[in-house]
C-alpha positions as CSV (number, residue, x, y, z in Angstrom):
1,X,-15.7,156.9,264.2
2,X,-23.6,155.4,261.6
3,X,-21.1,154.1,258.8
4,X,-20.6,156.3,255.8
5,X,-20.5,153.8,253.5
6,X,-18.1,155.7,251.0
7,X,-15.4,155.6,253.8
8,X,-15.8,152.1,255.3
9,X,-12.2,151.1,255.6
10,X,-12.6,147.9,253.7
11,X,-14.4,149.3,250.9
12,X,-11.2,150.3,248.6
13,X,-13.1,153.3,246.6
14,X,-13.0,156.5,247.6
15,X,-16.3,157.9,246.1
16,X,-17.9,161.5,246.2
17,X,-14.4,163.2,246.4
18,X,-15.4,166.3,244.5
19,X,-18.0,166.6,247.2
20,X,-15.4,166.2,250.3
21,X,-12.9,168.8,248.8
22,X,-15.5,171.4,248.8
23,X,-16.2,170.4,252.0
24,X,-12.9,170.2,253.2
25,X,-12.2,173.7,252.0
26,X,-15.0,174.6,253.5
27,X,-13.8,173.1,257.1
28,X,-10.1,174.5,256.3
29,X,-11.2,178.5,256.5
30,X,-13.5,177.8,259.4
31,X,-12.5,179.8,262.4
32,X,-10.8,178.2,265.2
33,X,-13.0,177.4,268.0
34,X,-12.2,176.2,271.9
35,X,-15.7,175.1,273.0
36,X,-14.8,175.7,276.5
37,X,-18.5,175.7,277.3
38,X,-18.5,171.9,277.0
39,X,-15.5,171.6,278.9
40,X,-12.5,171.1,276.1
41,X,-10.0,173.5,277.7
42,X,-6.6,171.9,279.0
43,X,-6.3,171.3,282.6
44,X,-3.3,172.5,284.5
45,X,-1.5,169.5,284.9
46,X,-0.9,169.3,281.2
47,X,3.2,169.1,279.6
48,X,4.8,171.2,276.9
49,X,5.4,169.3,273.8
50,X,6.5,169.8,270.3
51,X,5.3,167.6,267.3
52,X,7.9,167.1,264.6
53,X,5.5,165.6,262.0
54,X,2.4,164.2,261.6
55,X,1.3,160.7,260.4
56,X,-2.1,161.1,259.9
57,X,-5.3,162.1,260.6
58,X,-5.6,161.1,264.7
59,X,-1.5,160.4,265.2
60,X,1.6,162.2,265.0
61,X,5.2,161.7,266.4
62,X,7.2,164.8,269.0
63,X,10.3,165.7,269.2
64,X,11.0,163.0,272.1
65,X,9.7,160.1,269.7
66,X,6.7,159.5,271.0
67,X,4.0,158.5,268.6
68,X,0.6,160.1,270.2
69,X,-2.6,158.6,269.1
70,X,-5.3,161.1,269.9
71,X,-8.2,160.5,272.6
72,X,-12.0,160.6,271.2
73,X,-11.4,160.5,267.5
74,X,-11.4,158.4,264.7
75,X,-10.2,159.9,261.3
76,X,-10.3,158.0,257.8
77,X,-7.0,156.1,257.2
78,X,-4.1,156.5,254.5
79,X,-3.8,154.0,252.2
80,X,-1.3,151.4,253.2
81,X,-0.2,148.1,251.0
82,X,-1.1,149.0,247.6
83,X,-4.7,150.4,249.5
84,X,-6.4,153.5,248.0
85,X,-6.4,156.5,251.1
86,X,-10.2,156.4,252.3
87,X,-12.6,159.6,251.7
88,X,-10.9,162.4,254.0
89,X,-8.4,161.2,254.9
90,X,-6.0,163.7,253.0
91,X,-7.9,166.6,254.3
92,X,-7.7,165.3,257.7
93,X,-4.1,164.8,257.9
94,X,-4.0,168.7,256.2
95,X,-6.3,169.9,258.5
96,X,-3.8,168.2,261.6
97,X,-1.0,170.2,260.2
98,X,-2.7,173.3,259.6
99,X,-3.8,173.3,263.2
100,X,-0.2,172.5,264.9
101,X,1.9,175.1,262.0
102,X,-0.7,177.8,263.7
103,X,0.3,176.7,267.0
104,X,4.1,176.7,265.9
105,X,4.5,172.8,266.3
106,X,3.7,173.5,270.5
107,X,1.8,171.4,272.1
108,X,-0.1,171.1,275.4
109,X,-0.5,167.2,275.7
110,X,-2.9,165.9,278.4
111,X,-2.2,161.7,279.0
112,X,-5.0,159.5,279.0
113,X,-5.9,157.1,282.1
114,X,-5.0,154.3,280.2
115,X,-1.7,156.0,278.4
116,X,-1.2,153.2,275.7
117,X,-3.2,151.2,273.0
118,X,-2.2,148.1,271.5
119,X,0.3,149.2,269.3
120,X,2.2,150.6,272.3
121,X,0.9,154.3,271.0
122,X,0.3,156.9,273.5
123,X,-2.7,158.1,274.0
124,X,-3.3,161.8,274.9
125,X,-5.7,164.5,274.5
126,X,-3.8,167.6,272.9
127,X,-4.3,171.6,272.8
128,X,-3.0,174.3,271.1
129,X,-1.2,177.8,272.8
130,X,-4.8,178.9,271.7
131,X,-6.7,176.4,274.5
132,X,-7.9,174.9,271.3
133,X,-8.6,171.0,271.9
134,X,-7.9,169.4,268.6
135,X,-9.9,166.6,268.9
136,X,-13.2,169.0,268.9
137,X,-12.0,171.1,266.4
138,X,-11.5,168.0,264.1
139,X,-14.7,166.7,265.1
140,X,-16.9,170.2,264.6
141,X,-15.3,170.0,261.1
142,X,-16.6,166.7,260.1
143,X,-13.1,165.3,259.7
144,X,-13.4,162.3,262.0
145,X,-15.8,160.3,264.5
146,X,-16.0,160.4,267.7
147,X,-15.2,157.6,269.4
148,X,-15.5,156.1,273.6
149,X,-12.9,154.2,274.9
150,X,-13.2,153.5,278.5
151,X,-11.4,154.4,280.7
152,X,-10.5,157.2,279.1
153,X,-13.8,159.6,279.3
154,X,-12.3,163.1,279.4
155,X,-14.0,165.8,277.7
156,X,-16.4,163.4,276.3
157,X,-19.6,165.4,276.2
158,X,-17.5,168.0,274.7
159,X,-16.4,165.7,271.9
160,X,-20.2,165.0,271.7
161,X,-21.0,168.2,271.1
162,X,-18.4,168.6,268.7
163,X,-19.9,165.9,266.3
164,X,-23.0,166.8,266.9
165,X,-22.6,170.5,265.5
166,X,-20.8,168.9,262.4
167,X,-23.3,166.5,261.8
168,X,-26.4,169.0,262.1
169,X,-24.4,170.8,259.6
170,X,-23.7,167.7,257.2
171,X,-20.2,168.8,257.4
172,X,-17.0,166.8,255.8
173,X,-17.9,163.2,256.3
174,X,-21.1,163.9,257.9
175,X,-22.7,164.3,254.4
176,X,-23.1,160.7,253.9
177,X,-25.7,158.5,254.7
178,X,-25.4,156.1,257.7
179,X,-25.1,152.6,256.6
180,X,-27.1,149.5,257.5
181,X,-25.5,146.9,259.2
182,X,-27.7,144.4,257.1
183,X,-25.8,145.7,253.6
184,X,-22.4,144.4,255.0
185,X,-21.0,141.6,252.9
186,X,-19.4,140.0,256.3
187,X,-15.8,140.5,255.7
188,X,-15.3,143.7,256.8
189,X,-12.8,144.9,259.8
190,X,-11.8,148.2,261.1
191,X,-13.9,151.0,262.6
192,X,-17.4,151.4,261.4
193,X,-20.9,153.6,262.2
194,X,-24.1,151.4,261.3
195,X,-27.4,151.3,262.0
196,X,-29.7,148.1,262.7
197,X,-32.3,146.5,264.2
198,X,-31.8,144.1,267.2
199,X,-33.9,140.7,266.0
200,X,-32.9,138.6,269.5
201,X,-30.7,138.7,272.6
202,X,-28.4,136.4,273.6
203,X,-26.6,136.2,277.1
204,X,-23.3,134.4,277.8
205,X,-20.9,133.7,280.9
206,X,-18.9,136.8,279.8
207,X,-21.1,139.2,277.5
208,X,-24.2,140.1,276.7
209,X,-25.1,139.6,272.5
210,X,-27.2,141.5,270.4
211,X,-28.4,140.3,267.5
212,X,-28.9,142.4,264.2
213,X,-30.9,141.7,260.8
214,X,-27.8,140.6,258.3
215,X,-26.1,138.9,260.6
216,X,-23.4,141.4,263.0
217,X,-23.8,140.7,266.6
218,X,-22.7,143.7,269.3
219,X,-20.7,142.1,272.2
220,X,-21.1,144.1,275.8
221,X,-19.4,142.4,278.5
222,X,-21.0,142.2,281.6
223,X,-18.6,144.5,283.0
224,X,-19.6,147.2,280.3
225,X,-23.2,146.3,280.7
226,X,-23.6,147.1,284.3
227,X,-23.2,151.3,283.0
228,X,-26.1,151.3,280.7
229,X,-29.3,152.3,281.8
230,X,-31.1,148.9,281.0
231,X,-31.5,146.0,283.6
232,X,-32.8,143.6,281.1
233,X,-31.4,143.3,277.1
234,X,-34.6,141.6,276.4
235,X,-35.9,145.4,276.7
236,X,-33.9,146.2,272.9
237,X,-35.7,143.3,271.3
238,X,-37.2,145.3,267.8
239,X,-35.7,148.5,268.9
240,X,-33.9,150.0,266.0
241,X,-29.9,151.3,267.0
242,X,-27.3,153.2,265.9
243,X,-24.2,152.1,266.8
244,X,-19.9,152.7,266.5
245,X,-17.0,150.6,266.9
246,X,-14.3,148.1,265.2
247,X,-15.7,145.4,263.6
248,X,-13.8,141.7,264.0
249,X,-14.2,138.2,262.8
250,X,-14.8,135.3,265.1
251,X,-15.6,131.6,264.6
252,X,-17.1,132.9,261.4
253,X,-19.0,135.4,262.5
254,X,-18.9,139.6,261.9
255,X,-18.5,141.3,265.5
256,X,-18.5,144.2,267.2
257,X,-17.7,145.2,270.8
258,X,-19.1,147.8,272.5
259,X,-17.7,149.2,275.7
260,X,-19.7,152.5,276.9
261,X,-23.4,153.5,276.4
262,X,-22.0,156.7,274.6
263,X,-21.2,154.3,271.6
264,X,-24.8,152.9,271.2
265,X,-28.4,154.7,270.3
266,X,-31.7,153.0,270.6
């Protein structure tokens, strides 16, 4: 997981941070909550595990060595190579730990369809002895973004919801402004939330291309493209959007591909 500009991940500054501790404090003494109503309980079928420490934010590692990368979130990354940490993402990774200690480092893990991402992590939704799906409690704290990844949909008009109450709130990272896609300098990677304007379509053998003011073009495959609610893209042309995903470079140009209708707004 709009893109707060303070926490883009190529943006090496870390700004407002008196702002996010309050809010993090804030988010840290908020009581637990399961919102079961949307669905974020753990089914039956889930396994036992324990977690022996956690990396960061979205991942941690269990006692059998797995690394788990968690289902419908995005949290701010740690620094790495000499890089600053980004805005929250600290109080993410304390809020991760907090959450698991209360549960006594026990686990209920739920596997995702598709169980692994490209750096052979596996992906699982995960629940404390409480019910309490972490994912949504991260989210309804403002810690991370939510984020669609087909095929793996569960609970995601729970996480949804989740958001949504921390954004109504402005809570944690939520108190930012949405970035426009047309302020990009056009070397940016990594996840992002923008906002834009579609200035022309363009249609492929494989995808379908929207075209933003600035320069960013969204990719939707065909495939993709056959579960949103348009028959034509001409339709967008003008329309204003909100969108999330990673951004990439190719053949010179700033990308972004977008795989499920629940990552776009128009």
């Amino acid at each position: 997981m709009p893109l707060l500009s303070p926490v883009t991940r190529d943006s090496g500054k870390a700004p407002h941070c008196g702002a996010f501790l309050l809010c993090f404090f804030l988010s840290a003494v908020l009581p637990l909550k399961a919102l079961s109503s949307d669905g974020c309980l753990p089914p039956p079928d889930t396994e036992k595990v324990e977690v022996v420490s956690v990396l960061d934010g979205d991942t941690l590692r269990l006692r059998d060595g797995r690394i788990i990368r968690l289902i419908g979130i995005d949290t701010p990354e740690l620094g790495r190579d000499g890089r600053p940490d980004m805005a929250g993402a600290t109080e993410a990774k304390a809020v991760m730990q907090r959450l698991i200690g209360e549960s006594r480092n026990l686990l209920y893990l739920r596997k995702g369809r598709e169980k692994r991402d490209r750096h052979r992590r596996w992906l699982a939704h995960l629940y404390t002895f409480e019910s309490v799906n972490i994912s949504a409690e991260m989210l309804r704290r403002g810690l991370g973004y939510q984020i669609t990844v087909p095929p793996n949909l569960a609970h995601l008009s729970c996480y949804r919801s989740a958001e949504t109450e921390a954004r109504k709130s402005s809570s944690g990272l939520w108190r930012y402004p949405v970035r426009s896609a047309d302020s990009l300098a056009g070397d940016e990677t990594g996840f992002h939330i923008l906002r834009g304007k579609i200035e022309r379509v363009g249609r492929s053998r494989s995808a379908v291309w929207l075209n933003l003011a600035g320069g960013l073009a969204i990719r939707i495959t065909w495939g993709d493209w056959a579960g949103f609610p348009l028959a034509d893209p001409d339709e967008l042309i003008g329309r204003h959007v909100e969108f999330r995903g990673w951004l990439y470079q190719r053949n010179g140009e700033q990308r972004v591909r977008i795989r499920h209708p629940a990552s776009i707004d128009w």
